[in-house]
C-alpha positions as CSV (number, residue, x, y, z in Angstrom):
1,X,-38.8,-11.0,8.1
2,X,-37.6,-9.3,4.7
3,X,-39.6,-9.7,1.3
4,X,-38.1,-7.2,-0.6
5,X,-38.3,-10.0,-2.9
6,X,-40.8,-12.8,-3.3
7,X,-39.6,-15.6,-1.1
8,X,-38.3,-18.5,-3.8
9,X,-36.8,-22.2,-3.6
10,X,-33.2,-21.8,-5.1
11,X,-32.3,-23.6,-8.1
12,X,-30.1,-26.9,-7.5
13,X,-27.2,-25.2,-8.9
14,X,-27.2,-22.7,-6.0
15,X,-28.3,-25.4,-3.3
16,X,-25.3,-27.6,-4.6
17,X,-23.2,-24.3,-3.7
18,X,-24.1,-23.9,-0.2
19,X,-22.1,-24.8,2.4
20,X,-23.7,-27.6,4.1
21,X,-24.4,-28.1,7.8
22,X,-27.0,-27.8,10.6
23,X,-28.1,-24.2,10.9
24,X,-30.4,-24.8,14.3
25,X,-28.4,-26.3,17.0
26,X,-29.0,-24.5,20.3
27,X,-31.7,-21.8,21.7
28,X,-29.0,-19.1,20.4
29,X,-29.0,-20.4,17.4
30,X,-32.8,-19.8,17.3
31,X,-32.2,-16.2,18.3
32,X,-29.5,-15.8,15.9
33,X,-31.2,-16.8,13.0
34,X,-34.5,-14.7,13.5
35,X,-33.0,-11.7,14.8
36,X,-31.2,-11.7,11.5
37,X,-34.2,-12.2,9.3
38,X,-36.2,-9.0,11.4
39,X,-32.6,-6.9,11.1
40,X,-32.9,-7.7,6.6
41,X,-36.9,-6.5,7.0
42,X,-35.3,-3.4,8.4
43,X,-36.8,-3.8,12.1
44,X,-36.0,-1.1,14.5
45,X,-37.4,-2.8,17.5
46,X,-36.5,-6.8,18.2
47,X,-38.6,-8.3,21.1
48,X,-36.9,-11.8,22.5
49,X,-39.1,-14.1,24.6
50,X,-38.0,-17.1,25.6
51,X,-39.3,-20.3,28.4
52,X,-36.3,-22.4,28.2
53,X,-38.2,-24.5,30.6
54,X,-40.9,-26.0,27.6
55,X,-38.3,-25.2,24.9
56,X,-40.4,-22.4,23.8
57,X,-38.6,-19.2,21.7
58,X,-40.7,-16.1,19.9
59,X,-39.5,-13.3,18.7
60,X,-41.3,-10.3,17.6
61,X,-40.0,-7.7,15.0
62,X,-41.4,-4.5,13.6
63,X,-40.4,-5.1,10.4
64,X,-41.4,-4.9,7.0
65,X,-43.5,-8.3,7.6
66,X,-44.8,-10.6,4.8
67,X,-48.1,-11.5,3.1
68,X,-50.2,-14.9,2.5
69,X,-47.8,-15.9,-0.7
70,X,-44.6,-15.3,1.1
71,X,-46.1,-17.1,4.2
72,X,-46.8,-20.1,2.4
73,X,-43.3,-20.6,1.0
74,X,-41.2,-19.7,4.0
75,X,-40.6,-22.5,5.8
76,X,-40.1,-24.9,2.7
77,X,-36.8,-26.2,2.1
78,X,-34.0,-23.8,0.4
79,X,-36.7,-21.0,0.2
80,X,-35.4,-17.5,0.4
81,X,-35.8,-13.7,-1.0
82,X,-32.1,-12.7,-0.2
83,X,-30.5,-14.6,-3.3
84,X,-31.5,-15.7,-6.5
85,X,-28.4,-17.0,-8.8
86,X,-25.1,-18.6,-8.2
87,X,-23.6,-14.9,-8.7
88,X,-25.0,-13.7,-6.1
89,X,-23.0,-16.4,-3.2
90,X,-20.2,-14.1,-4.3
91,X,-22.1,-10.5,-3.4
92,X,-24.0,-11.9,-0.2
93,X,-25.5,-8.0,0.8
94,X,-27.9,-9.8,3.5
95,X,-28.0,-11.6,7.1
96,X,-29.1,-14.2,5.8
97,X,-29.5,-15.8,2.3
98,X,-29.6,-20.1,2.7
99,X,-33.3,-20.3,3.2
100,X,-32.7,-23.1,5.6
101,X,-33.7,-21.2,9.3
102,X,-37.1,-21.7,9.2
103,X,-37.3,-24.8,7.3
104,X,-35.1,-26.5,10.1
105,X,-37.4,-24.8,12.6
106,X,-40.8,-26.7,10.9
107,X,-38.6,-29.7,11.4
108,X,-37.1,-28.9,15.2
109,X,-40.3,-27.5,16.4
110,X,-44.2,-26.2,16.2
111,X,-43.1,-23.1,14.1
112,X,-45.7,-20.5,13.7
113,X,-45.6,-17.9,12.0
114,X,-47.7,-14.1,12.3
115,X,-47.1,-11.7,10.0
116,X,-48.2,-8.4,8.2
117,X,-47.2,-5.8,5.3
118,X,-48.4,-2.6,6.0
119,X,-51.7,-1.4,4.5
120,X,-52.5,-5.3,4.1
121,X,-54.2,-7.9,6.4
122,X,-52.5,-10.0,9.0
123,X,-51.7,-13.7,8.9
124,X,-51.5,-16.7,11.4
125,X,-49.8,-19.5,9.7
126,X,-48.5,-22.9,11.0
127,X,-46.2,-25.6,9.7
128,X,-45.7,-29.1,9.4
129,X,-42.5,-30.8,9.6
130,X,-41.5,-30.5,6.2
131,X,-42.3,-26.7,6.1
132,X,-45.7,-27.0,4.8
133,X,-48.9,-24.8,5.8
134,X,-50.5,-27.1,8.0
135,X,-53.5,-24.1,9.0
136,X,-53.8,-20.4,8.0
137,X,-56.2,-17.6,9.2
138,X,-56.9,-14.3,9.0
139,X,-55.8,-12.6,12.1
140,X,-55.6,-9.1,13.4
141,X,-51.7,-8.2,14.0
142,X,-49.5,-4.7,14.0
143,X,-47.3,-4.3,10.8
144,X,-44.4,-6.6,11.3
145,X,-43.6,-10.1,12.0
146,X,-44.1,-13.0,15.1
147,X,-42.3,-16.4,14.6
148,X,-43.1,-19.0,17.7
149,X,-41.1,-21.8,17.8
150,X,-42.8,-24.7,20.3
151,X,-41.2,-27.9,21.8
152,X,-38.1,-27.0,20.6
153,X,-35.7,-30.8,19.7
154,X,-38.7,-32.2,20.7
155,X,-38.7,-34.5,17.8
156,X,-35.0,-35.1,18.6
157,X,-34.9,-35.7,22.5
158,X,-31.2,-37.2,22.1
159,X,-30.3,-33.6,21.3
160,X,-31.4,-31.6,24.1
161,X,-30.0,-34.2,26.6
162,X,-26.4,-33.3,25.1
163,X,-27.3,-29.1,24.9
164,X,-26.0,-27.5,27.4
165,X,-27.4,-26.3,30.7
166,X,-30.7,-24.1,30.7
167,X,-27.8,-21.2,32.3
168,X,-25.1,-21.6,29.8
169,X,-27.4,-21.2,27.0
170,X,-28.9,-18.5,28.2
171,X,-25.5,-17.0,28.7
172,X,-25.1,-17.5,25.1
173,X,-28.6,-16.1,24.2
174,X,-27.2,-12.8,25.6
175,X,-24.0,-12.6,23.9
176,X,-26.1,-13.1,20.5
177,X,-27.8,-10.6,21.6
178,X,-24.7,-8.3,22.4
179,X,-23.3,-8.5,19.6
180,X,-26.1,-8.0,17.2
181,X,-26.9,-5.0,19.3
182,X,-23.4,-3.2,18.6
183,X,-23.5,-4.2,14.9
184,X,-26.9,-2.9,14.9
185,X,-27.1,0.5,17.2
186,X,-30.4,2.1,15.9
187,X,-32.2,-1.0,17.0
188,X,-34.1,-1.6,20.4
189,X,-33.8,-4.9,21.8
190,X,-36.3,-6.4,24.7
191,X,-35.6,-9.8,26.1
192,X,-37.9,-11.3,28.5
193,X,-37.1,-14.6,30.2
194,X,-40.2,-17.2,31.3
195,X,-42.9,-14.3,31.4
196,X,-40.5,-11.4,33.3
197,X,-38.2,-8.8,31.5
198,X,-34.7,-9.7,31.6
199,X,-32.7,-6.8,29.9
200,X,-33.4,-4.5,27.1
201,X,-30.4,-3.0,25.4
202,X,-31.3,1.0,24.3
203,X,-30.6,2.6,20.9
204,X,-27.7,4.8,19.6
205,X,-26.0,6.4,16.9
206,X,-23.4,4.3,17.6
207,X,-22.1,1.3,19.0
208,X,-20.7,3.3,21.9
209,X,-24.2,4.0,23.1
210,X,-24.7,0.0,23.3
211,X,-21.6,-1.0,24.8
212,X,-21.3,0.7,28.3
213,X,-25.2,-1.1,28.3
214,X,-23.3,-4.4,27.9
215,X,-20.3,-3.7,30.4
216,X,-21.8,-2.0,33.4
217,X,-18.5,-0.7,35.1
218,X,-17.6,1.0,31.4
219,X,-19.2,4.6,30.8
220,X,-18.9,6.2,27.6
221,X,-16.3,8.9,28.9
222,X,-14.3,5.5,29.3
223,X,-14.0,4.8,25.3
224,X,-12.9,6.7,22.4
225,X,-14.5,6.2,18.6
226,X,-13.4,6.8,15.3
227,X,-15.0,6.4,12.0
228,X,-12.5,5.8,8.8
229,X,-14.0,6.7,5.4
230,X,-13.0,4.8,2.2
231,X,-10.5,8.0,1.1
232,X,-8.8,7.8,4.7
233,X,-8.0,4.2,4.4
234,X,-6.4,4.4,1.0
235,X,-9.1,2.1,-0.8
236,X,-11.6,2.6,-3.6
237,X,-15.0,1.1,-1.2
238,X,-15.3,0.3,2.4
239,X,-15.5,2.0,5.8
240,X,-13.9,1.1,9.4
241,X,-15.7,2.2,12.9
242,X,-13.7,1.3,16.2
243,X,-14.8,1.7,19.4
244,X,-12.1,1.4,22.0
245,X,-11.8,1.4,25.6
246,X,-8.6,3.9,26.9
247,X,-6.1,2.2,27.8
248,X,-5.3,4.0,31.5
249,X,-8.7,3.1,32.3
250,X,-10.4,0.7,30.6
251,X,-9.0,-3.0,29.8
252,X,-9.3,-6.7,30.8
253,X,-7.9,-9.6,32.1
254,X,-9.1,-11.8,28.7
255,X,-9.3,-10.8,25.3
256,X,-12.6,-11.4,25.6
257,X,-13.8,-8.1,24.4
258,X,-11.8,-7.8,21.2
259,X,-14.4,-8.2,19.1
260,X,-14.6,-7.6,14.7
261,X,-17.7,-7.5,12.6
262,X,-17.8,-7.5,9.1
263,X,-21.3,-5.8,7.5
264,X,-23.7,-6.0,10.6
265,X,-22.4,-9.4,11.6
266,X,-19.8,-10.6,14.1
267,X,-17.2,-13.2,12.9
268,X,-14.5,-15.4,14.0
269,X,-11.3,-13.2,12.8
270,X,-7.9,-14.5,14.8
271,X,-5.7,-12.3,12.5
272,X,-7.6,-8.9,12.8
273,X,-8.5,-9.4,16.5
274,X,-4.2,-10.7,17.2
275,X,-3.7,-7.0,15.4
276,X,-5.4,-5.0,17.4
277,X,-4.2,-6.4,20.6
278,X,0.0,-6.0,19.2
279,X,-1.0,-2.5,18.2
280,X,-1.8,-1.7,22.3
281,X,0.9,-3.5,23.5
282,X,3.0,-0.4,24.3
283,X,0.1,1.1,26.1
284,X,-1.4,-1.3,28.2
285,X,-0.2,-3.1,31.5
286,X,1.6,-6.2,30.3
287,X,-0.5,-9.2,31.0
288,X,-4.1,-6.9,29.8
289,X,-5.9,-6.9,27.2
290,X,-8.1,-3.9,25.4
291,X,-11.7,-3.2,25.3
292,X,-11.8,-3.5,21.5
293,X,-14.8,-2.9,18.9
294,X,-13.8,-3.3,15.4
295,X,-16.6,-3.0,12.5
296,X,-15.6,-3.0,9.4
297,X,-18.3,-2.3,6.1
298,X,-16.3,-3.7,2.9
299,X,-18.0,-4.6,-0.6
300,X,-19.7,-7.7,-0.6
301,X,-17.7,-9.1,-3.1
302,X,-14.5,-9.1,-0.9
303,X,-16.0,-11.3,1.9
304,X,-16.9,-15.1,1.6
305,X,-19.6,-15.7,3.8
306,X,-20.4,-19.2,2.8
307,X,-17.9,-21.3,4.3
308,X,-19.5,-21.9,7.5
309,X,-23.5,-22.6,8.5
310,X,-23.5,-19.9,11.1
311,X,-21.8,-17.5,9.2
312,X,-19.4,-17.0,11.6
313,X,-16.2,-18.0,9.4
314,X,-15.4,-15.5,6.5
315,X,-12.5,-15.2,3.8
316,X,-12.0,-11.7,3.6
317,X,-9.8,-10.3,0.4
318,X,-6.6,-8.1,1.6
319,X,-6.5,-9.0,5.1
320,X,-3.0,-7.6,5.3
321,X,-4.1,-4.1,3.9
322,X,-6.8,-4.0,6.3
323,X,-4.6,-4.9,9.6
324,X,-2.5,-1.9,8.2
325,X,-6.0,0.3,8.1
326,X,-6.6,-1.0,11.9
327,X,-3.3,0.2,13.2
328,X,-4.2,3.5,11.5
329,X,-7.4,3.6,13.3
330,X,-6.4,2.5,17.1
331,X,-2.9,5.3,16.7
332,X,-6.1,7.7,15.6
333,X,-8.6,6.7,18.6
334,X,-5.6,7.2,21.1
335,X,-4.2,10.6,20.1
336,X,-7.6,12.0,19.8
337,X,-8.2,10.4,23.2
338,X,-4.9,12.4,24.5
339,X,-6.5,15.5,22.8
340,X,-9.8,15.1,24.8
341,X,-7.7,14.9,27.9
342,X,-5.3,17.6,28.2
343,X,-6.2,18.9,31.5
344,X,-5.3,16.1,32.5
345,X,-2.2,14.9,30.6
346,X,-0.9,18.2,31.9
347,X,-0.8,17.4,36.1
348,X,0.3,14.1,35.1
349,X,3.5,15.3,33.4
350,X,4.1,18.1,36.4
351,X,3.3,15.1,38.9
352,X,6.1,12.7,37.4
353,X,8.4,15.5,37.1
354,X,7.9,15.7,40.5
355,X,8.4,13.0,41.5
356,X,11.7,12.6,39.0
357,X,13.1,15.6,40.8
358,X,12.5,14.6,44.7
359,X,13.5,10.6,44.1
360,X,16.5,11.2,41.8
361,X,14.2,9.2,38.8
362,X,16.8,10.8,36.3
363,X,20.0,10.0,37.7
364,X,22.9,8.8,35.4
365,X,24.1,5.3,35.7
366,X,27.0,6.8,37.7
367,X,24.6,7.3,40.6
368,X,22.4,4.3,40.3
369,X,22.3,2.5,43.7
370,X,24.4,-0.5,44.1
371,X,24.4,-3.2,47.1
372,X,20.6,-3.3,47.4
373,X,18.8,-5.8,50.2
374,X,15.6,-7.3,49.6
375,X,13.1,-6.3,52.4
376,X,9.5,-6.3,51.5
377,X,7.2,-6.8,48.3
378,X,4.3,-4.6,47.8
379,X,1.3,-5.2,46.7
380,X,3.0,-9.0,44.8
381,X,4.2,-6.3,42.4
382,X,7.4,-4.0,43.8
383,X,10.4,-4.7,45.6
384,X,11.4,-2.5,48.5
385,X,14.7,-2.6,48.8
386,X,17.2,-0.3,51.0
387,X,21.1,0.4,50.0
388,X,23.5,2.6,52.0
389,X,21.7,5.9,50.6
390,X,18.4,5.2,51.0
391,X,15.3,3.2,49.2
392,X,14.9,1.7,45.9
393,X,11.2,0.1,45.0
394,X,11.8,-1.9,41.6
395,X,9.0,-3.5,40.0
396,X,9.2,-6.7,39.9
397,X,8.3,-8.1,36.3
398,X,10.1,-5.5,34.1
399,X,13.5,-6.2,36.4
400,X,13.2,-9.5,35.6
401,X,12.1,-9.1,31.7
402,X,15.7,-7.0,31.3
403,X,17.5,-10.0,32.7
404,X,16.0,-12.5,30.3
405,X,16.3,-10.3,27.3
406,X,20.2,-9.6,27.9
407,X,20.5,-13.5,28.3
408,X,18.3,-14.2,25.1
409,X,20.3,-11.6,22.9
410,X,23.5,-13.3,23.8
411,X,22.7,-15.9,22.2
412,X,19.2,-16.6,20.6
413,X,18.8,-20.5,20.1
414,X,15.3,-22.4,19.2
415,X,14.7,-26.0,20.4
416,X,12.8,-28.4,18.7
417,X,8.5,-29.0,19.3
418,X,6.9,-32.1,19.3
419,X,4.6,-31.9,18.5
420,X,4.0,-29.2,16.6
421,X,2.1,-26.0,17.1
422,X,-0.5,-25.3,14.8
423,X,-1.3,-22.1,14.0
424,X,-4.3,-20.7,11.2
425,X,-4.6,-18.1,8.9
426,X,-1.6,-16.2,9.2
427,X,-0.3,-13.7,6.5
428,X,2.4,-14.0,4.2
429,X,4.0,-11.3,6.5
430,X,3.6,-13.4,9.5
431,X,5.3,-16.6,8.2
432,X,8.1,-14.5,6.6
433,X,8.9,-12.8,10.3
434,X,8.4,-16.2,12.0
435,X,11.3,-17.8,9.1
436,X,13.2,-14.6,10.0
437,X,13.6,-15.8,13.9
438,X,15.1,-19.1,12.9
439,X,11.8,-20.8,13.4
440,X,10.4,-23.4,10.8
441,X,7.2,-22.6,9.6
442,X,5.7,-25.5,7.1
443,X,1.9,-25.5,5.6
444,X,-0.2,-28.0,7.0
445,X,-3.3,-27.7,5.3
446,X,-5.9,-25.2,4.2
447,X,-5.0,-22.0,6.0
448,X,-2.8,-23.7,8.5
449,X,0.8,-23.6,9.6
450,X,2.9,-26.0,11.7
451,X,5.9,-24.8,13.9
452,X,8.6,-26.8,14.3
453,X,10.8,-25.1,16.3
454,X,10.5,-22.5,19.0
455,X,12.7,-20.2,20.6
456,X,14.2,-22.2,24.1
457,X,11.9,-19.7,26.8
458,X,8.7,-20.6,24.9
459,X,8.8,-24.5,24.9
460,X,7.4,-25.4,27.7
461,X,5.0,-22.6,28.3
462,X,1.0,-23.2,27.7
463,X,0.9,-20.3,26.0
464,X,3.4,-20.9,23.6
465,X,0.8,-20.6,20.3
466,X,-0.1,-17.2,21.6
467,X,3.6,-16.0,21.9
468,X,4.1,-17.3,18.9
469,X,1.6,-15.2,17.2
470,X,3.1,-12.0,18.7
471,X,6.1,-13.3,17.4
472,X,4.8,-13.3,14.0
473,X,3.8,-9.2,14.4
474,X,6.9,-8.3,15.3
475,X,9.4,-6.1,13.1
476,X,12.5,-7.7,13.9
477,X,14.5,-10.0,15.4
478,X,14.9,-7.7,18.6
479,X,11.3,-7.1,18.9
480,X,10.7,-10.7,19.2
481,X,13.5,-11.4,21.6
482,X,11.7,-8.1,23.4
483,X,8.4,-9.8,23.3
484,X,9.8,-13.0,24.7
485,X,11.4,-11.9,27.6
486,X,8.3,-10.1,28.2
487,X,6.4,-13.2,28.3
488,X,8.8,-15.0,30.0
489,X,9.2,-12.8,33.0
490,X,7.9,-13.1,36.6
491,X,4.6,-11.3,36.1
492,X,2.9,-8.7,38.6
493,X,0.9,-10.4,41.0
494,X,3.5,-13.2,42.1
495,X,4.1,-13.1,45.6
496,X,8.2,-13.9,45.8
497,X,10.2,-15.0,48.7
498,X,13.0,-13.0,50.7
499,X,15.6,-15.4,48.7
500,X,13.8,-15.0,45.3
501,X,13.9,-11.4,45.3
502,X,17.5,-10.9,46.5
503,X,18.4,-12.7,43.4
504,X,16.2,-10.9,41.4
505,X,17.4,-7.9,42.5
506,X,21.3,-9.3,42.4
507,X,20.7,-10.4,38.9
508,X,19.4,-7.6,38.1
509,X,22.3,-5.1,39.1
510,X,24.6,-6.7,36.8
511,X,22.6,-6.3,33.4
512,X,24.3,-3.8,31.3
513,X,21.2,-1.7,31.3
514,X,19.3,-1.6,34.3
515,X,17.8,1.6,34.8
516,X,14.9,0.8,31.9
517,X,12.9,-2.4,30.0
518,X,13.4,-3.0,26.7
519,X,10.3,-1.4,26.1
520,X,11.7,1.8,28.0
521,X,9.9,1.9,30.5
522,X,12.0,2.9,34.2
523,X,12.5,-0.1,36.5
524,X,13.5,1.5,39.7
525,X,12.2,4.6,41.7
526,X,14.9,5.7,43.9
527,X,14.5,7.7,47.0
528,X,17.2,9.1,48.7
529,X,18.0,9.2,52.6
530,X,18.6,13.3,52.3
531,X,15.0,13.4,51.1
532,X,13.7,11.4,53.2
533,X,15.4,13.6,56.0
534,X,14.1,16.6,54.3
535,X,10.3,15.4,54.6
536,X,9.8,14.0,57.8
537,X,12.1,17.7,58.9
538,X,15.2,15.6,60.9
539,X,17.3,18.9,60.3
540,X,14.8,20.9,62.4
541,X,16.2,21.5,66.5
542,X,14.4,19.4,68.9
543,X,12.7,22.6,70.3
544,X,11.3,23.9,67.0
545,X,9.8,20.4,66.3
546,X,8.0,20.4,69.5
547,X,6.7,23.9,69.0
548,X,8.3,25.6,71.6
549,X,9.7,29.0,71.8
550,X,12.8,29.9,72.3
């Protein structure tokens, strides 16, 4: 618990100012909102226990702790030691700062409270309902602080018949946990579940200490990190860390692990986190998504924490500056990665060259293999196919992507959407590309955009919003028809037909460019019949094969 000030009720002016809602709505929240108060009392070891069974949370901190005053005030209503004045909503430097967690506790639960300052006594305090010391002793305790919280909603059964199940909030227990742990690195985390240890999470320098903790089949040889200083980002305050996974090895099926944190806490951040993923969109398999840890430390007057009860919802000034400052940051993390790996780099370079000299991967257009039969699909992904001089294996999704984009630039048309698409919090840079395309972008409320029209291969996919998006980070009006056709395409993994991929492959053929993507990247591996004789030694006498003499 922190008491670096004495712990106050706020004015009415301040209280009128807060955004209003209920802070305690789930065991996470619990967790959440005590965690927080040990990480302001600068606590370098967090112990969780929880017995979701009787509704039962503690958690134990070795914090700065408080003493009999502070204890008597903390669980009354709008009581807190983080803030003080109206001024400071707009220079929020803490966790926390409404005084409401433990006064919704006292009113959710038995709260109790043990606590001690070092070089002082301890305290054993419990509440009422309305946050009021209902018994205090004199107990003997270690420096630091130990809030119970009892019979959890039991003053509120309709409540915990609608939470979810025991399993599910656990779940989310440990993603609080997660993410507090890699916003907070130096700090030990134990948490124990119905008397037994359930995980502890080990301190680092940095987050990349925590995270190969939190995703077992990630090691940290598998991520790169950089740290961008205020000078290197081209502002006067503010510092970015990123923690990325490498892209040949590390990335997901989800974006589930792009993740942004803004001064020690996580947040909900759809522009930052859509940034990240367009900025690894030329180096990861389409369909993938990047292992992504963005924290960034601004100055507390640029972010707007009080717009949401959990904190989790932030304005933050110059969004588009800092999605520049992230591009700056992943094109850092990569090349340094490339650096670290040159060994490496180098028998991959001498392996495709290789390969580009044995399967004719070079050839002009003059050469490029015409007439070629469906036989076989490997692996859902390639199509072996045979032509008068040999084999051609042509993957499967970037053939098809070149069709569709040489239909689409012929002639680009947008259909109508009803309804809608809604789409939040985009930049003045994204709704000037999306007006670019042809599309109609009107405002439709406080941060919010409706799109009226979308281009004809996006209509009726369910994914539509998120095409949009990408859209939206595009350059130009290629670069969206690019990303379209890339969305639009039969993706890796399909399993095709005989029939399916003889049209494929006919279509194919007759695009005016069909030895790469639009991205660049080579569609077909050729391998002649020559080489093919060459390997398996045809040209050899029947005598010499056998390994018989003359």
């Amino acid at each position: 618990m922190d008491t670096a000030l004495p712990i106050q009720r706020l004015s009415q002016d301040v209280i009128s100012l807060i955004a209003a809602g209920e802070v305690i709505d789930s065991l996470a929240a619990v967790v959440r909102e005590l965690s927080e108060n040990a990480l302001d009392a600068d606590a370098t070891r967090i112990a969780i226990h929880l017995w979701p069974e009787v509704w039962r949370v503690r958690v134990t901190d070795n914090g700065r702790g408080m003493d009999r005053a502070n204890l008597e005030q903390a669980a009354t209503a709008h009581s807190t030691s983080k803030i003080r004045t109206c001024d400071d909503l707009s220079k929020i430097q803490s966790l926390g700062f409404r005084g409401e967690a433990l006064h919704s506790l006292a009113q959710l639960s038995q709260l109790e409270i043990r606590s001690r300052k070092t070089g002082d006594v301890g305290w054993r305090v419990t509440y009422g309902s309305e946050g009021l010391v209902v018994d205090l002793e004199e107990v003997a305790i270690a420096p630091g602080t130990v809030v119970t919280a009892d019979h959890l909603f039991a003053r509120l059964p309709n409540r915990r018949q609608i939470l979810p199940a025991v399993a599910q909030q656990l779940r989310q227990v440990q993603q609080t946990v997660q993410q507090l742990a890699l916003c907070h690195p130096h700090v030990t985390w134990q948490v124990g579940h119905t008397d037994r240890d359930w995980f502890t999470l080990w301190p680092g320098a940095t987050a990349k200490t925590v995270l190969p903790q939190i995703l077992r089949d990630v090691t940290s040889h598998d991520l790169a990190q950089v740290s961008l200083e205020a000078e290197e980002l081209g502002c006067d305050q503010g510092q970015l860390e990123l923690l990325v996974g490498l892209p040949d090895r590390c990335h997901r099926r989800r974006p589930d692990w792009v993740r942004v944190a803004i001064n020690g806490r996580t947040v909900t951040a759809p522009v930052l986190v859509q940034s990240m993923i367009h900025n690894f969109r030329r180096t990861l398999p389409r369909d993938r998504y990047p292992v992504c840890f963005l924290h960034l430390r601004v100055p507390a007057a640029q972010v707007d924490w009080n717009r949401n009860p959990a904190k989790s919802e932030i304005y933050l000034q110059d969004m588009e500056g800092w999605c520049d400052r992230i591009a700056l940051a992943i094109e850092k993390a990569l090349r340094l990665s490339n650096l670290a790996h040159e060994a490496h780099t180098q028998r991959t370079q001498q392996l495709f060259k290789t390969a580009e000299a044995t399967a004719s991967y070079g050839a002009t257009d003059q050469n490029f293999p015409s007439q070629l039969k469906a036989v076989a699909q490997v692996q859902n992904t390639y199509i072996v196919a045979e032509h008068s001089g040999g084999l051609c294996l042509v993957e499967q999704h970037i053939a098809h992507e070149r069709v569709i984009y040489e239909q689409i630039k012929t002639q680009w048309q947008t259909v109508p959407m009803e309804p809608a698409i809604i789409l939040s919090q985009l930049r003045p840079r994204q709704v000037e590309q999306l007006r670019r395309l042809s599309l109609d972008v009107d405002p439709f409320g406080e941060n919010l955009w409706a799109i009226r029209h979308v281009p004809a291969p996006l209509a009726d996919r369910d994914d539509c919003a998120e095409a949009l998006l990408e859209l939206s980070l595009g350059s130009d009006v290629d670069a969206a028809m690019v990303a379209t056709a890339c969305r639009t395409a039969i993706r890796n993994g399909t399993p095709l037909d005989l029939e399916t991929m003889q049209k494929l492959l006919d279509n194919w053929q007759r695009t005016q460019s069909p030895r790469t993507c639009p991205h660049g990247r080579p569609i077909c591996l050729t391998l002649e019949e020559s080489s093919l004789s060459r390997y398996f030694r045809r040209h050899w006498v029947i005598g010499k094969s056998h390994g018989l003499k003359p």
